[in-house]
C-alpha angles and dihedrals in degrees: 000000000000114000085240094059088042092062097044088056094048098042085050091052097052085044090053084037085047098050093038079058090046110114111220092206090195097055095044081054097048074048091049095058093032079061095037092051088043084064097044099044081077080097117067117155101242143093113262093198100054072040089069104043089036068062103065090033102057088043089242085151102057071078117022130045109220129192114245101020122084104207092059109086107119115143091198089094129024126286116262095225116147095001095172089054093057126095095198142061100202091327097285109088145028105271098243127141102253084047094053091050096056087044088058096040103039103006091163084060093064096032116020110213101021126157085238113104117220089243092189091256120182120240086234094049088046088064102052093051087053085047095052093037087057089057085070102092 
């Protein structure tokens, strides 16, 4: 290899090194309240409980497998494994409670095409599956 070549290779590695190093403070700071929801949303205003059995009945689990409750175990949609950990509600939107309501009820609206059917969940029984879902840590 000539030295120039050389050079030119290792001058393009430490540029891609530099801007792989390089810190986007507004997206560390989109990342930052996406956290900080994530942890709030801890408090959803529904019952966990009537969320687990609103679960079964709505058939969540012929897609999804869900932690805690033995009929879900679909493998169609992701797992719901961890949900309060998570930033994102299908990549669309901050995970954050009133966003995860909207996402159960109406789930086209915030991502039209989506695999997600729109079920006919309450609003009340949206909220305790969220509640329930935020009890997955």
């Amino acid at each position: 290899m000539k030295r120039s070549t050389r050079v030119a290779a290792t001058l393009g590695i430490g540029l891609v090194a530099l801007a792989a190093c390089r810190r986007d403070g507004a997206a560390d700071a989109r990342a930052g309240a996406a956290v900080a929801s994530v942890d709030a949303g801890a408090h959803v205003d529904g019952d966990p409980a009537r969320g687990k059995a609103a679960i079964v009945a709505y058939g969540c689990g012929s897609c999804h497998t869900v932690p805690g409750v033995r009929e879900a175990t679909g493998l169609v949609g992701p797992p719901l494994v961890a949900w309060q950990r998570r930033i994102y509600i299908a990549g669309e939107v901050p995970n954050t409670p009133q966003n995860l309501v909207h996402w159960i009820v109406m789930p086209q609206s915030i991502e039209p095409g989506t695999a997600m059917p729109n079920l006919g969940v309450t609003d009340g029984d949206a909220r305790d599956i969220a509640a329930y879902l935020y009890t997955l840590r």
